[in-house]
C-alpha positions as CSV (number, residue, x, y, z in Angstrom):
1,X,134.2,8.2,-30.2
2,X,135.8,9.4,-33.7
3,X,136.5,6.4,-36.1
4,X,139.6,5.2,-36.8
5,X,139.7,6.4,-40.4
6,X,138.2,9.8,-39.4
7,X,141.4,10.0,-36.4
8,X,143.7,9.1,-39.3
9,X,142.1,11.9,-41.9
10,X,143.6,15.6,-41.9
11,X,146.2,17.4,-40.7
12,X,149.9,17.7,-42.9
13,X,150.4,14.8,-45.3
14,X,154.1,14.3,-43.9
15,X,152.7,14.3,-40.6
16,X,151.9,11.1,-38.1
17,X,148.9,13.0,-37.2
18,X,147.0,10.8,-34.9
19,X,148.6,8.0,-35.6
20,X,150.6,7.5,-31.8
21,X,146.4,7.6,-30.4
22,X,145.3,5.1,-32.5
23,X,147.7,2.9,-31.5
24,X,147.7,3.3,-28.3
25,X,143.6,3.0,-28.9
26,X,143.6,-0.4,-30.4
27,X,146.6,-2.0,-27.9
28,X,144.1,-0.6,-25.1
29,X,140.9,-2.2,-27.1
30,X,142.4,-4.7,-29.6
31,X,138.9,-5.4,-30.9
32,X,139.1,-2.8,-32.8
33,X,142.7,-3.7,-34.9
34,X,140.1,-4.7,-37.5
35,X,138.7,-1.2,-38.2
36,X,142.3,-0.4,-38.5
37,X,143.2,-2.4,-41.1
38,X,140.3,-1.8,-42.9
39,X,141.4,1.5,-43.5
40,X,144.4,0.3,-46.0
41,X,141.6,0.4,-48.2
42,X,140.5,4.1,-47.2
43,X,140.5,6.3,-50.8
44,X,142.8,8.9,-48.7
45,X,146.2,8.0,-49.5
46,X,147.7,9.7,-46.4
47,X,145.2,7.6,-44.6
48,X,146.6,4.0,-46.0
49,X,150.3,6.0,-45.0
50,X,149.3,6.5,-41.4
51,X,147.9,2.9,-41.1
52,X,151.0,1.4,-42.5
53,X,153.1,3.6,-39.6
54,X,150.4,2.0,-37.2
55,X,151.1,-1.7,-38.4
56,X,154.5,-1.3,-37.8
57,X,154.3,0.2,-34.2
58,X,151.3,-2.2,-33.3
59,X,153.4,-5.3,-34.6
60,X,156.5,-4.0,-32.3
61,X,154.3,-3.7,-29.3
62,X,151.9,-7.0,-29.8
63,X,152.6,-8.8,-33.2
64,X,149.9,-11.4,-32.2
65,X,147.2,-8.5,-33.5
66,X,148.5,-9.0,-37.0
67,X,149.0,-13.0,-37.2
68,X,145.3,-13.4,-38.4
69,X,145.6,-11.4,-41.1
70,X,148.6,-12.6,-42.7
71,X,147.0,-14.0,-45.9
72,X,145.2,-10.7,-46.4
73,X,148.7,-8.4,-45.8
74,X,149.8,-11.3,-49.3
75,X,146.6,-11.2,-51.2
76,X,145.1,-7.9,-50.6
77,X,147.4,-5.5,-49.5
78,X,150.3,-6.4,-51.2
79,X,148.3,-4.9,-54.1
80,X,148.1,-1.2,-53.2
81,X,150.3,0.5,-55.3
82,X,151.6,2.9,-52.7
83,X,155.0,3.0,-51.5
84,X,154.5,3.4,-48.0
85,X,152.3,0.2,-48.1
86,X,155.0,-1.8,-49.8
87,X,158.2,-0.7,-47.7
88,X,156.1,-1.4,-44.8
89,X,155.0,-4.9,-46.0
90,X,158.8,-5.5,-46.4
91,X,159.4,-4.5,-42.8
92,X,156.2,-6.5,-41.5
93,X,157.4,-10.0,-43.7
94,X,160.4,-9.9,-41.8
95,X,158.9,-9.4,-38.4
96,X,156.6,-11.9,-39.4
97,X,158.6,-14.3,-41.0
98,X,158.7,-17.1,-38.4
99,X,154.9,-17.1,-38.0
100,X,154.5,-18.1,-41.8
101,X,153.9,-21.1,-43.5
102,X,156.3,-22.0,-46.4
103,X,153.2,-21.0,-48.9
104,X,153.4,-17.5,-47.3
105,X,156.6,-17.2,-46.9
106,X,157.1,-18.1,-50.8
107,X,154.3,-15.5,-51.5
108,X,155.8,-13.0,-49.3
109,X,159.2,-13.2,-51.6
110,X,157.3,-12.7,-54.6
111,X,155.8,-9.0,-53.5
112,X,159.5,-8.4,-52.4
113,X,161.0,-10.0,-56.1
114,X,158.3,-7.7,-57.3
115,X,159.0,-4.8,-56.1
116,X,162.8,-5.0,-56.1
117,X,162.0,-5.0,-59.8
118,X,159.9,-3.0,-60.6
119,X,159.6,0.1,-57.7
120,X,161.9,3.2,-58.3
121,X,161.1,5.0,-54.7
122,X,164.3,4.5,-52.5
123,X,162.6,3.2,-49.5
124,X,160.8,0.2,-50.8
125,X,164.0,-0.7,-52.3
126,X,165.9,-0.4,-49.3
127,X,163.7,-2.3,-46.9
128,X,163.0,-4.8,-49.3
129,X,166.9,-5.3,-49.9
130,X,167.0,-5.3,-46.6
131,X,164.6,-8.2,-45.9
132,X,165.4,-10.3,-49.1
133,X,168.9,-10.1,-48.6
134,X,168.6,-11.4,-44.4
135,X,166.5,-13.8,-46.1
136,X,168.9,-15.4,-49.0
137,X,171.2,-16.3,-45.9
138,X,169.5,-19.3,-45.5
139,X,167.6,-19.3,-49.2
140,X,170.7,-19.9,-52.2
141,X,168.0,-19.5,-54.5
142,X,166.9,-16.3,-53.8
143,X,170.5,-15.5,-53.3
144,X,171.2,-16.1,-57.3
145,X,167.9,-14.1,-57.9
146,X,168.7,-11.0,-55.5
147,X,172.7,-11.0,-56.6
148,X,172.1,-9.5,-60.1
149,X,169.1,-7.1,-58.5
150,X,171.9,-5.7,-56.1
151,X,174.3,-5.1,-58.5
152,X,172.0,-2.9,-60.7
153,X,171.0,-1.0,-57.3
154,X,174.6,-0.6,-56.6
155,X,175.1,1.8,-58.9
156,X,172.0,3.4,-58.2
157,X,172.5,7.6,-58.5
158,X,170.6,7.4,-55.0
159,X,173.4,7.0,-52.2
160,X,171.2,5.2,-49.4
161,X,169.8,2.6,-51.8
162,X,173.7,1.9,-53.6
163,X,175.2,2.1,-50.6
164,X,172.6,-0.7,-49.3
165,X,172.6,-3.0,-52.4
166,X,176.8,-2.7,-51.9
167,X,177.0,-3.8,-48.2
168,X,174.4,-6.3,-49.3
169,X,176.4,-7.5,-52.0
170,X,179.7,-7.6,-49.9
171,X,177.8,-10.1,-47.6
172,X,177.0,-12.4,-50.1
């Protein structure tokens, strides 16, 4: 049987490729979730894209296949400097988000402060707007730290991410 990495290699970079296989694969056999996320640190970008599309379907489908690596998604992954990998770490905090500790939790809001600041593509900043601002409901901190964030990114020439930071901002 093919690898993982090598089923996730090829075909058009916009594409899922074999992504749908591989998870259905590793929910069949989840010994092999491991191989999986080992390929987040594949040299193939569209690789790392079609493992981040994985995560997000395996953690739908059985979430308890990711609890173990929680502290590697917020040391180790959170440093791949590809958007796909930070939108979808934005998506997986807030599934995740009542299987963390305080620590992780605290460390998941700093990727998210991070990239709010400092990412231009649209859909990092609207999934992380997304899960900060659900989060500042019950944090008034990071409520005064996201306001002035949203207010920049309401003005943003990109309609999806203004129009986000906006009904963010209305909520608030």
């Amino acid at each position: 049987m093919k690898s993982i990495e090598a089923q996730l290699t090829g075909g058009h970079p916009n594409s899922l490729g074999n992504t749908i296989e591989v998870v259905d694969r590793i929910l069949a056999k989840p010994e092999l979730f491991d191989e999986l996320f080992h390929c987040y640190f594949s040299t193939d970008a569209v690789v790392r894209l079609r493992v981040s599309n994985a995560m997000k379907r395996i953690a739908k489908a059985n979430l308890n296949l990711l609890l173990p690596y929680l502290d590697q998604f917020l040391e180790d992954i959170s440093k791949i400097d590809q958007a796909s990998t930070q939108w979808t770490l934005a998506q997986l905090f807030l599934v995740l988000e009542n299987h963390m500790t305080e620590t992780q939790k605290v460390k998941a809001t700093g990727i998210m402060q991070h990239n709010l600041a400092n990412h231009d593509d649209w859909i990092v900043l609207n999934q992380t707007m997304d899960t900060l601002g659900r989060w500042a409901k019950n944090d008034q901190q990071l409520g005064k730290w996201l306001q002035p964030h949203l207010e920049r990114l309401a003005s943003d020439s990109r309609k999806s991410v203004a129009k986000k930071a906006g009904k963010l901002l209305d909520l608030m």
